[in-house]
ZAMARGU-4260 file (C-alpha; in steps of 0.2 Angstrom, whole numbers, plus 5000, padded with zeros to 4 digits):
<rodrens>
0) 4757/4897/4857 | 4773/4891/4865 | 4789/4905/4866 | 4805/4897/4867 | 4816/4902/4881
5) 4828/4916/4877 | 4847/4913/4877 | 4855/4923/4892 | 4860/4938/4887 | 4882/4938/4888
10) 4891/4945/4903 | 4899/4962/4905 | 4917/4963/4901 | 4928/4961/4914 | 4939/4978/4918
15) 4956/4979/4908 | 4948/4971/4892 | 4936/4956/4888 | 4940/4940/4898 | 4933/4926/4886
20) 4947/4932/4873 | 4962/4927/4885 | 4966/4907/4881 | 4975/4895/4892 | 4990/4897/4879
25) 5000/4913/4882 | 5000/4925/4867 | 5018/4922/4856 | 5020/4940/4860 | 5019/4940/4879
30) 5030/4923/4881 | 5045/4933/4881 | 5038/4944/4899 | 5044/4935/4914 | 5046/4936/4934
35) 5038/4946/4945 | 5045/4964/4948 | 5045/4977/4962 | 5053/4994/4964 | 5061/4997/4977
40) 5059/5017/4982 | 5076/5020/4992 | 5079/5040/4996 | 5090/5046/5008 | 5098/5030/5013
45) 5082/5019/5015 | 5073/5008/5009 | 5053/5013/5010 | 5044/5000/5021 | 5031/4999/5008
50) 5047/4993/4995 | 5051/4977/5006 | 5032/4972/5011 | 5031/4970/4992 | 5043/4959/4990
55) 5035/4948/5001 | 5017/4949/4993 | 5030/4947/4979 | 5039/4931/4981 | 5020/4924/4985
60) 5016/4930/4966 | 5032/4922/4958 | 5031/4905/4969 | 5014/4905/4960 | 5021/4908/4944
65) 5036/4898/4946 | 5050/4915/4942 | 5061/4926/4951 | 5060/4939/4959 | 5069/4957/4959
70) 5070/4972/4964 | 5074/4987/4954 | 5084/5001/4964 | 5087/5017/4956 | 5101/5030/4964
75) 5117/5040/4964 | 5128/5028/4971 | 5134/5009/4967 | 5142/5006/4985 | 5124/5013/4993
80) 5113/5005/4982 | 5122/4988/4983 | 5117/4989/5001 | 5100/4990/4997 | 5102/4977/4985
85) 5108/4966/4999 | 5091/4968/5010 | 5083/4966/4995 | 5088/4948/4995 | 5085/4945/5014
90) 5067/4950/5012 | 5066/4939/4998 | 5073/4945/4980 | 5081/4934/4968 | 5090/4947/4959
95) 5091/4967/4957 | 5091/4978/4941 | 5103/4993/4950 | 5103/5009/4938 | 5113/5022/4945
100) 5122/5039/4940 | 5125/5057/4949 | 5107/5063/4940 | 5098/5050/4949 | 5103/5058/4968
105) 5086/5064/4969 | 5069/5060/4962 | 5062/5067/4946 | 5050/5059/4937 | 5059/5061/4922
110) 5075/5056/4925 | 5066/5042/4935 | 5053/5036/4922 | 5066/5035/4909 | 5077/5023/4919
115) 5063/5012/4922 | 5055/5012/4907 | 5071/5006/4897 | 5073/4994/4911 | 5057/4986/4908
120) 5060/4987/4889 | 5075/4977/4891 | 5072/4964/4904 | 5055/4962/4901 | 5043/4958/4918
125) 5028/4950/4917 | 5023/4961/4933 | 5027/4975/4941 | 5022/4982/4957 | 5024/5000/4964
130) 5020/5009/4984 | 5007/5019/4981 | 5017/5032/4990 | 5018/5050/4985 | 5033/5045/4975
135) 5028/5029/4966 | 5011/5037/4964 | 5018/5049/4949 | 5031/5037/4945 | 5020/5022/4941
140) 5009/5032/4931 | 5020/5041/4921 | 5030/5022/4918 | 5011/5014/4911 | 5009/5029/4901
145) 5024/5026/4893 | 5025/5009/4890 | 5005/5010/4886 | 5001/4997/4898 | 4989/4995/4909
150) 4991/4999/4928 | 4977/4997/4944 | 4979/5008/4956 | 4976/5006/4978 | 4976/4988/4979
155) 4971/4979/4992 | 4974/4960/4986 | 4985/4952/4974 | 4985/4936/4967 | 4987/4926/4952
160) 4973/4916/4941 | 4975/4901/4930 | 4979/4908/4916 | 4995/4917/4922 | 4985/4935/4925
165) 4986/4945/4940 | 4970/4949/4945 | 4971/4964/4956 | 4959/4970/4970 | 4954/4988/4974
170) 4939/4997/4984 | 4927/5006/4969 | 4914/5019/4968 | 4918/5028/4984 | 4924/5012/4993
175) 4907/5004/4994 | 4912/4988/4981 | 4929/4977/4978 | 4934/4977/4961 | 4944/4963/4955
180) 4954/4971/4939 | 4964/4959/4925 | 4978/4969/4912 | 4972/4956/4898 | 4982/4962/4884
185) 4995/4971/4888 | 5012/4968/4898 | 5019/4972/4910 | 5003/4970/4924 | 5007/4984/4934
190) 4999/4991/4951 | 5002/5000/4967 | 4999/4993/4983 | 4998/5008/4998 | 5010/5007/5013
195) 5006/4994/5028 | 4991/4984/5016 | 5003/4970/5017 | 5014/4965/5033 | 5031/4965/5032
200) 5038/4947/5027 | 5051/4939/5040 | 5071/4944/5035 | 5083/4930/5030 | 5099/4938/5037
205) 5114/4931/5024 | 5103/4927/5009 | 5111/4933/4993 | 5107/4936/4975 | 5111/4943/4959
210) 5115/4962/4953 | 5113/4967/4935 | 5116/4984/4929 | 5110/4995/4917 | 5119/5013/4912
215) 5108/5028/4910 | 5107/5036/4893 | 5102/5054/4898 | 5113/5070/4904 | 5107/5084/4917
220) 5105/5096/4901 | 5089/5083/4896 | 5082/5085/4913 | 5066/5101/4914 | 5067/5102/4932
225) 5079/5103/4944 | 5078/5101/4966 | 5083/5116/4974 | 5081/5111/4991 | 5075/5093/5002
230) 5064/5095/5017 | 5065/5079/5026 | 5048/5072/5034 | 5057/5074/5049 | 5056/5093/5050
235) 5035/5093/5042 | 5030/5087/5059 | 5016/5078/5050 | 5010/5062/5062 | 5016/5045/5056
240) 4998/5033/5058 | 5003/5023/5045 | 5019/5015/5056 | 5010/5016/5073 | 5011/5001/5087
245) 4994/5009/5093 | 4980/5019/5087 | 4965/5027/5093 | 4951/5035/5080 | 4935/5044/5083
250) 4921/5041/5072 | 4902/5051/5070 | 4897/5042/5087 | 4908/5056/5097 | 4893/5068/5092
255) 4905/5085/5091 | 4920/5091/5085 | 4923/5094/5107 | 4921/5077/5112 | 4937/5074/5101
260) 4948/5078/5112 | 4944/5062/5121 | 4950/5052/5108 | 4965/5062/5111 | 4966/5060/5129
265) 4969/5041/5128 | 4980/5042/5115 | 4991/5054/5123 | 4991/5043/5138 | 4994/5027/5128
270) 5010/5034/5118 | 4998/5030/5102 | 4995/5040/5087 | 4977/5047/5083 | 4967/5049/5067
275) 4947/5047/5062 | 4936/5044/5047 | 4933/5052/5031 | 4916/5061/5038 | 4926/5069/5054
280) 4939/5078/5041 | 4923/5083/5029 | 4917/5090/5046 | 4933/5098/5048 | 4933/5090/5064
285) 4952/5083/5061 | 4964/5086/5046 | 4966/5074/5031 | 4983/5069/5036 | 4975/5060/5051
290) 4961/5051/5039 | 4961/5032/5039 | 4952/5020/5027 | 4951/5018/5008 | 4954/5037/5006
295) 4966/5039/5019 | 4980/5030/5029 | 4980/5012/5028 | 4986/5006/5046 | 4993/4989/5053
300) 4995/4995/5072 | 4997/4980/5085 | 4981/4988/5092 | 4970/5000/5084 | 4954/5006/5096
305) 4939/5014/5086 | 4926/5025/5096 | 4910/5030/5088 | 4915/5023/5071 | 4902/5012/5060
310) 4915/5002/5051 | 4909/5004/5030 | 4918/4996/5020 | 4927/5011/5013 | 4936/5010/5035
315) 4935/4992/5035 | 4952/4992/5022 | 4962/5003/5029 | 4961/4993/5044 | 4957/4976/5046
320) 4977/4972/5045 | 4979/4977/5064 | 4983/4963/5076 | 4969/4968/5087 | 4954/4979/5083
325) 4942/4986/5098 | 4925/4992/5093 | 4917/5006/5104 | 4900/5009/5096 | 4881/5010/5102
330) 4874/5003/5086 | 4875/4981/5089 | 4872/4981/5072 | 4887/4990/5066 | 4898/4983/5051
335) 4914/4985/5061 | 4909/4972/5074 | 4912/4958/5058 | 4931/4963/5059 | 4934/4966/5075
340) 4941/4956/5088 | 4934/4963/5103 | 4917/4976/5102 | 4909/4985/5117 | 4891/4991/5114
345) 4893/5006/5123 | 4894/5025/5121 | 4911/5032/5116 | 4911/5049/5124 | 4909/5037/5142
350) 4921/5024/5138 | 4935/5035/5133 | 4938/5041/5150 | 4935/5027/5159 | 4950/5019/5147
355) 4959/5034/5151 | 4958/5034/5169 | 4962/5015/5170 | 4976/5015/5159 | 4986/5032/5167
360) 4983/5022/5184 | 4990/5008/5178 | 5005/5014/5169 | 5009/5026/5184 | 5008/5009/5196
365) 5020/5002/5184 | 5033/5016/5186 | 5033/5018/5203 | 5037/4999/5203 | 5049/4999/5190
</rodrens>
């Protein structure tokens, strides 16, 4: 007796709804979202770092789709946020939606959310991008939520597909797979992309664009909560790994919480910041504000050494943007020696202060010179 073969049974739908349902053809109802969107997260008088390397993984996006570009820049002030409007451009903008008013001097999500949200229902983008700072954290959630859209968080990669969707890339399950998500159904495609995952795109000093305001309807008396007080970063003496030149980071290979300090050593000496992996601040070895990988900081440092760290993937993406990656591990086999540009199969706790040594010697030559 002879069994016919079965058919193959059908594949998963893809995250973010059911891929063999989206046609080549655009949905009547999604023809009337265009360009590509960023916010641009200005406090204080600046413009987040995170804001401008956006808008060059966001001109890459609507070069692909063939749009524009913008910026949306919520504030207080017209003259001051015109300014940022106009670095906008230079880093690639086409145009900037500018909402300003006195309530918006300082951040509040709800003061905030409503001026995006009837941004977005007006102008209509076909995707919007956030940092994925504490800030645009609880602003780009509370904005999906509203507009019952969808939103991926922590990517890592952007880029479009045939069919005009944005397929976003994030680390999942703890870090250990890449996820590649698709907002099928729903408009705008929003996600947040952590500070430093994308390079900061070269400035075009002179280059212009468009402004386009849109008044606020909504009075202090609407607003819940009010700030009673702003602590600059300045003053939390909190370390800065994400805008580093150089890093140095320990790893389970230091064997204690002692053999730390040499870590430390060399970055005192180097004029670099320091941080670890995830198991060093589980270990209570470090603190979390010194963590980098998927869970922690994501760095792009001009050189970043790692001592007695493994490399998982969960490491491997909040790192592999640095210029120049040295590997310090005992293990030949270890994941971090297939993104690194330079690996020593050595013990950490020995190199370290060999390094040490030979870079104090060399920088005190060099002053006595100078």
């Amino acid at each position: 007796m002879t069994t016919a073969p079965q058919a193959p049974k059908p594949a998963a739908p893809a995250a973010g709804g059911n891929r063999a349902t989206m046609k080549k053809e655009l949905p009547e109802h999604f023809k009337a979202y265009r360009h590509v969107w960023v916010f641009i997260e200005y406090e204080h008088g600046k413009i987040h770092p995170v804001s401008l390397e956006l808008l060059g993984e966001g001109r890459k996006l609507a070069d692909k789709l063939q749009v524009e570009l913008a910026g949306v820049i919520i504030g207080e002030k017209a003259d001051e946020l015109a300014a940022a409007a106009q670095e906008c451009f230079e880093y690639g903008a086409d145009l900037c939606y500018r909402v300003y008013d006195p309530i918006l001097a300082h951040y509040r999500n709800q003061s905030f959310t409503k001026a995006m949200t009837d941004v977005v229902n007006t102008y209509k983008p076909e995707i919007f991008l956030l940092g994925a700072t504490t800030l645009g954290r609880d602003l780009a959630g509370s904005v999906a939520t509203t507009l019952l859209t969808g939103l991926t968080a922590d990517c890592t990669e952007l880029a479009i597909d045939d069919e005009r969707s944005l397929a976003a890339t994030r680390p999942t399950f703890g870090g250990s797979l890449l996820c590649t998500i698709h907002t099928l159904n729903f408009r705008p495609q929003m996600a947040t992309v952590r500070p430093r995952v994308f390079g900061l795109p070269d400035r075009q000093p002179g280059r212009t664009g468009r402004v386009i305001d849109h008044p606020l309807d909504m009075t202090e008396e609407s607003i819940i909560t009010k700030v009673l007080k702003f602590i600059p970063d300045r003053e939390s003496n909190q370390c800065q790994l994400a805008f580093a030149d150089i890093v140095v980071a320990g790893g389970l290979g230091l064997r204690s919480a002692e053999n730390f300090h040499l870590v430390k050593n060399l970055a005192e000496v180097l004029g670099a910041e320091y941080g670890g992996s995830r198991p060093l601040v589980q270990k209570g070895w470090i603190t979390a504000d010194r963590q980098i990988g998927q869970t922690g900081k994501t760095i792009r440092p001009k050189v970043y050494i790692a001592a007695g760290i493994s490399g998982a993937i969960q490491h491997r993406v909040g790192v592999e943007g640095a210029d120049l990656i040295i590997a310090i591990n005992t293990d030949p086999n270890a994941p971090i020696y297939d993104f690194a540009h330079v690996g020593l199969i050595a013990d950490a706790t020995q190199v370290l202060p060999a390094l040490t040594e030979a870079f104090a010697k060399h920088l005190s030559v060099n002053r006595i010179a100078g």
